[in-house]
ZATOR-790887 format. One record per residue (C-alpha): residue number from 1; x, y, z. Coordinates in nm, 2 decimals. Example, Ala and Ser with C-alpha at 12.3 -4.5 7.8 and 13.67 -1.06 7.14 Angstrom:
! ZATOR-790887
<rec><num>1</num><px>1.23</px><py>-0.45</py><pz>0.78</pz></rec>
<rec><num>2</num><px>1.37</px><py>-0.11</py><pz>0.71</pz></rec>
//
This chain:
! ZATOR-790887
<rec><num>1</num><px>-1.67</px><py>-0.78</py><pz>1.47</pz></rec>
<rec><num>2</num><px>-1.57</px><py>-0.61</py><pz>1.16</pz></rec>
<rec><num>3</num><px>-1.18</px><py>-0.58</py><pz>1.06</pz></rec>
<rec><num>4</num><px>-1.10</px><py>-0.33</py><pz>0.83</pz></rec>
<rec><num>5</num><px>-0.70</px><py>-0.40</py><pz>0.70</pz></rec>
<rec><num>6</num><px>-0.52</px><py>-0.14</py><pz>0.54</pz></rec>
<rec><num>7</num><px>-0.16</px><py>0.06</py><pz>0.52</pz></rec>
<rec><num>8</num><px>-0.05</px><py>-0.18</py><pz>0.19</pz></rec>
<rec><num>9</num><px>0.11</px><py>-0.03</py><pz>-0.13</pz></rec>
<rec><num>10</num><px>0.36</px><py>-0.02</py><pz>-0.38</pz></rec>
<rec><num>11</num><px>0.73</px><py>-0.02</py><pz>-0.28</pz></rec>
<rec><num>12</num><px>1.08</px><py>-0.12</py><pz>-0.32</pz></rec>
<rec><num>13</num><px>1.24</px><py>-0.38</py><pz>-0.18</pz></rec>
<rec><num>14</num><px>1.39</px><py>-0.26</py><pz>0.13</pz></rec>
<rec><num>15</num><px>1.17</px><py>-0.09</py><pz>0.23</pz></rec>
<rec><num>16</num><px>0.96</px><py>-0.05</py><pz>0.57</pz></rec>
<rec><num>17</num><px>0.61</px><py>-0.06</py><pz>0.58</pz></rec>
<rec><num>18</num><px>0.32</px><py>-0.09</py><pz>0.91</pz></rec>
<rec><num>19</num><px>-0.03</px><py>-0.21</py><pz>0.84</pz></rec>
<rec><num>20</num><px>-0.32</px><py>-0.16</py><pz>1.06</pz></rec>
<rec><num>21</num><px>-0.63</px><py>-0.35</py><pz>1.11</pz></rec>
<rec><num>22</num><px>-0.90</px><py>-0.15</py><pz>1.32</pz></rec>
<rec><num>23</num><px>-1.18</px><py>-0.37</py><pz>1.48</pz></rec>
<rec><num>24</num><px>-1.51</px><py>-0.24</py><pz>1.55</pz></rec>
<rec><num>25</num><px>-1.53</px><py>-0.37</py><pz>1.89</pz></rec>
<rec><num>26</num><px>-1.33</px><py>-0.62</py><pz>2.06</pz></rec>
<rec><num>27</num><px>-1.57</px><py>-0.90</py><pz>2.10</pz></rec>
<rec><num>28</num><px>-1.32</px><py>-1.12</py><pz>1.93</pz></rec>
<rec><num>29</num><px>-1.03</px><py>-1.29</py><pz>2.12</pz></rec>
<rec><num>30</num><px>-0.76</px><py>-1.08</py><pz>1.91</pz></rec>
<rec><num>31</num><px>-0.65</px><py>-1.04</py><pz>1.55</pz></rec>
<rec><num>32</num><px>-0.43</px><py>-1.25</py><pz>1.35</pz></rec>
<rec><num>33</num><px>-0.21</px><py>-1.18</py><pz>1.06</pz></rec>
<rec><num>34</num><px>-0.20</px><py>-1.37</py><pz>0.73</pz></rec>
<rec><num>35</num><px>-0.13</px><py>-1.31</py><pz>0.41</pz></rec>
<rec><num>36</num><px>-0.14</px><py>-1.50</py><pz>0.03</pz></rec>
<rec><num>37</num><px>0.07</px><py>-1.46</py><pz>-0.31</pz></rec>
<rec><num>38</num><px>-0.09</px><py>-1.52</py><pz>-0.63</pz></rec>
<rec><num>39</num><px>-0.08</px><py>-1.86</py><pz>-0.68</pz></rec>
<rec><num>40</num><px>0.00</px><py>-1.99</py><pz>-0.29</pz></rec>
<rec><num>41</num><px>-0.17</px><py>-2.10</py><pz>0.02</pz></rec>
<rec><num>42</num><px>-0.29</px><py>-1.89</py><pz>0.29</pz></rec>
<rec><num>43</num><px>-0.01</px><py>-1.81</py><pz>0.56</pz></rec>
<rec><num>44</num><px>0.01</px><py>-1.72</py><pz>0.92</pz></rec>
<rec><num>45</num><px>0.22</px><py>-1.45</py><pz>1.01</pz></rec>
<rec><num>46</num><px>0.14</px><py>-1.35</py><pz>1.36</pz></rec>
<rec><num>47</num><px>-0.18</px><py>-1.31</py><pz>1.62</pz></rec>
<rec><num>48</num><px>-0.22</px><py>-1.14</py><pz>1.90</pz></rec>
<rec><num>49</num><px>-0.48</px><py>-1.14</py><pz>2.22</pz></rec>
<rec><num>50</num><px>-0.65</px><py>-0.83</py><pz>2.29</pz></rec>
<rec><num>51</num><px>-0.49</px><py>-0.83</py><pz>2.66</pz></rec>
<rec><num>52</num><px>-0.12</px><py>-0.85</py><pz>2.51</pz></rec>
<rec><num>53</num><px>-0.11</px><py>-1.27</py><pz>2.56</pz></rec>
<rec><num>54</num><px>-0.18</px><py>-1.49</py><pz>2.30</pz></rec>
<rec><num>55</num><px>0.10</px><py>-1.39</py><pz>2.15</pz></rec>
<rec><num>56</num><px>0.28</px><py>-1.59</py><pz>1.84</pz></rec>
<rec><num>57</num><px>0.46</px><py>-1.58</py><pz>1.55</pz></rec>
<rec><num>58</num><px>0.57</px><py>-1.80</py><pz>1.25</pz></rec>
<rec><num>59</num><px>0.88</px><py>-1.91</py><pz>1.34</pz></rec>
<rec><num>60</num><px>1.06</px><py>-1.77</py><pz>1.00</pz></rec>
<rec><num>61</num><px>0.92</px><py>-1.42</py><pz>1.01</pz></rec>
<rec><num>62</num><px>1.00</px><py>-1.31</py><pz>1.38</pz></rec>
<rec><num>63</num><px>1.32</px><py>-1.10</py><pz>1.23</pz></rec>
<rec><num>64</num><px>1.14</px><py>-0.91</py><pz>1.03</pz></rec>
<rec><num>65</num><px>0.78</px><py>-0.89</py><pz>1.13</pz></rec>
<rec><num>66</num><px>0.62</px><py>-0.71</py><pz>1.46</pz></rec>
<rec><num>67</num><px>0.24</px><py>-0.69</py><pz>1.58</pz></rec>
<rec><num>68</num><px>0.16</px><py>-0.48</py><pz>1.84</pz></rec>
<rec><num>69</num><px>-0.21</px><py>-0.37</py><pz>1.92</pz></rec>
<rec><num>70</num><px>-0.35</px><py>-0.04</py><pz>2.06</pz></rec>
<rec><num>71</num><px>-0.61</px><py>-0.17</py><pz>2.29</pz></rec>
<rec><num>72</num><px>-0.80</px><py>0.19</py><pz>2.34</pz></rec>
<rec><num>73</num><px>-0.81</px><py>0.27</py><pz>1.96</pz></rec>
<rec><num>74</num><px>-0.90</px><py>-0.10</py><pz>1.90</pz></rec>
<rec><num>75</num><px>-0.62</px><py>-0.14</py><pz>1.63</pz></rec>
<rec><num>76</num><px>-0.35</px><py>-0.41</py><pz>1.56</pz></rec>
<rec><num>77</num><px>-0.07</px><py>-0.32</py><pz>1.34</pz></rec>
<rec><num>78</num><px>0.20</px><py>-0.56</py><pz>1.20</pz></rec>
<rec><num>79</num><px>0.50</px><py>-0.38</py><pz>1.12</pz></rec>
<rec><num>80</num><px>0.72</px><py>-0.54</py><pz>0.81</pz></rec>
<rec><num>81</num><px>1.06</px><py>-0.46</py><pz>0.80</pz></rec>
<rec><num>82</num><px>1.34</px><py>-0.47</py><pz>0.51</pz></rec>
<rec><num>83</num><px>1.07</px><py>-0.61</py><pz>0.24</pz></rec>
<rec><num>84</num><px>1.12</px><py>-0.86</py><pz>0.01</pz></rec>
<rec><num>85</num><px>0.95</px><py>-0.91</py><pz>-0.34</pz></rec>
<rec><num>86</num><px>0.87</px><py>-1.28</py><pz>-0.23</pz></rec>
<rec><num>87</num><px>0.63</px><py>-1.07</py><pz>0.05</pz></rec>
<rec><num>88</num><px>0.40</px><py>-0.92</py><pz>-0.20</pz></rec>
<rec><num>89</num><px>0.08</px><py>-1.01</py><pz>-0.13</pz></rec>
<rec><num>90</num><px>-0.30</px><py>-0.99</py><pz>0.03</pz></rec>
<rec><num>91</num><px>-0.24</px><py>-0.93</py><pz>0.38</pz></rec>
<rec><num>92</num><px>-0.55</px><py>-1.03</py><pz>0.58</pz></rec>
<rec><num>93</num><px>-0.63</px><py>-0.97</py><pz>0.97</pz></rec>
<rec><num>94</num><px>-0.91</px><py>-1.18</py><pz>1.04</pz></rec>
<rec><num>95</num><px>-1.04</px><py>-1.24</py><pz>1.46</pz></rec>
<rec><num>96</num><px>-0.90</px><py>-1.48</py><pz>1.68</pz></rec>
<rec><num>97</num><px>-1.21</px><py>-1.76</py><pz>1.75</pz></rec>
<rec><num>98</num><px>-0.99</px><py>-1.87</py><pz>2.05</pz></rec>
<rec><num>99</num><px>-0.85</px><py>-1.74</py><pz>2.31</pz></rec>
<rec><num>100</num><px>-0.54</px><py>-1.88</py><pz>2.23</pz></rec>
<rec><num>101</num><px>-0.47</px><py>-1.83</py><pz>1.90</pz></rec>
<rec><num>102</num><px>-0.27</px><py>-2.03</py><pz>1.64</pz></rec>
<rec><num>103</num><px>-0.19</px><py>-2.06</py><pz>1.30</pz></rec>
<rec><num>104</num><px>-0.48</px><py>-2.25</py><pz>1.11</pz></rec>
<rec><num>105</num><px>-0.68</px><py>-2.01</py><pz>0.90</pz></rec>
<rec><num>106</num><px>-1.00</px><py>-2.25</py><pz>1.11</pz></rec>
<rec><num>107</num><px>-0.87</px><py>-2.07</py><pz>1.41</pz></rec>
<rec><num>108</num><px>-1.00</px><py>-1.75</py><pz>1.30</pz></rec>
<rec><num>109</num><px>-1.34</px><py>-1.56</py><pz>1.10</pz></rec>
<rec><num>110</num><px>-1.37</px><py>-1.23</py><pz>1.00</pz></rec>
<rec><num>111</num><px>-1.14</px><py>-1.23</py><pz>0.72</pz></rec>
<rec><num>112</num><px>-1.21</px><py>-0.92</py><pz>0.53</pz></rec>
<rec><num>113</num><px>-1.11</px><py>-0.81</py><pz>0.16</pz></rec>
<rec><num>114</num><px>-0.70</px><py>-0.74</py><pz>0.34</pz></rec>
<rec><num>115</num><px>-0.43</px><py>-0.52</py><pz>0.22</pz></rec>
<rec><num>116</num><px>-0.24</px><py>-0.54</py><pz>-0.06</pz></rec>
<rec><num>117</num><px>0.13</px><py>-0.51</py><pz>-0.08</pz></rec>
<rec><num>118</num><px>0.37</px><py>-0.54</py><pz>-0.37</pz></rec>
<rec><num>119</num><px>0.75</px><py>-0.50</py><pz>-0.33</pz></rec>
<rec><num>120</num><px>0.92</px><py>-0.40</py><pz>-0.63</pz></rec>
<rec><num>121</num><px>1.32</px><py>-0.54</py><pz>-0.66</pz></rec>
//
C-alpha cells in the first residue's frame, strides 16, 4: 500500500487544522498516526482499523486530536484542534501491520515522507 500524508502548513497557535492520508488500497489493516519534532522520538498519536475497530489513542492527546477514516475514498484524516507550538512537527500515517493496532512505530510500515506542520505562538 502506498500512503500519501498531507493537509500540514503554517499556522498560529490556536488554530484548527485536519490532515488526510489517502491509501491506495486497503490491503493494510488501517492507518496510524505519528508524528516527530526536530530533535525527538517518534510518537503515536492515534490508529485506526479500516472497519472502524482498532481504534486508539495516546492517552494525552484524546482532547484535542480525532481520526476518522472514509472507507469508500480510502482516506484517514486526523483532525487537530486548538494547536500548540510544542505540535509542530512531521506528521506521518504509516499502515497498521496488525489487525490490532498499537503504538510502537514496529507495529506499522509504509511510513511515507508525512506532513509537515508548524504552529507559530
Amino acid at each position: 500500500v502506498q500512503l500519501q500524508a498531507s493537509g500540514g502548513g503554517l499556522v498560529q497557535a490556536g488554530a484548527s487544522l485536519r490532515l488526510s492520508c489517502a491509501a491506495s488500497d486497503r490491503t493494510s489493516f488501517g492507518i496510524g498516526w505519528f508524528r516527530q519534532a526536530p530533535g525527538k522520538e517518534r510518537e503515536f498519536i492515534s490508529c485506526i482499523g479500516w472497519s472502524g475497530g482498532s481504534l486508539h489513542y495516546r492517552s494525552s492527546m484524546k482532547d484535542r486530536f480525532t481520526i476518522s477514516r472514509d472507507y469508500a475514498k480510502r482516506t484517514v484524516y486526523l483532525q487537530i484542534n486548538n494547536l500548540k507550538p510544542e505540535d509542530t512537527a512531521i506528521y506521518y500515517c504509516p499502515a497498521m501491520t496488525t489487525v490490532a493496532g498499537g503504538d510502537r512505530p514496529g507495529q506499522y510500515d509504509n511510513w511515507g515522507q508525512g506532513t509537515l506542520v508548524t504552529v507559530s505562538s
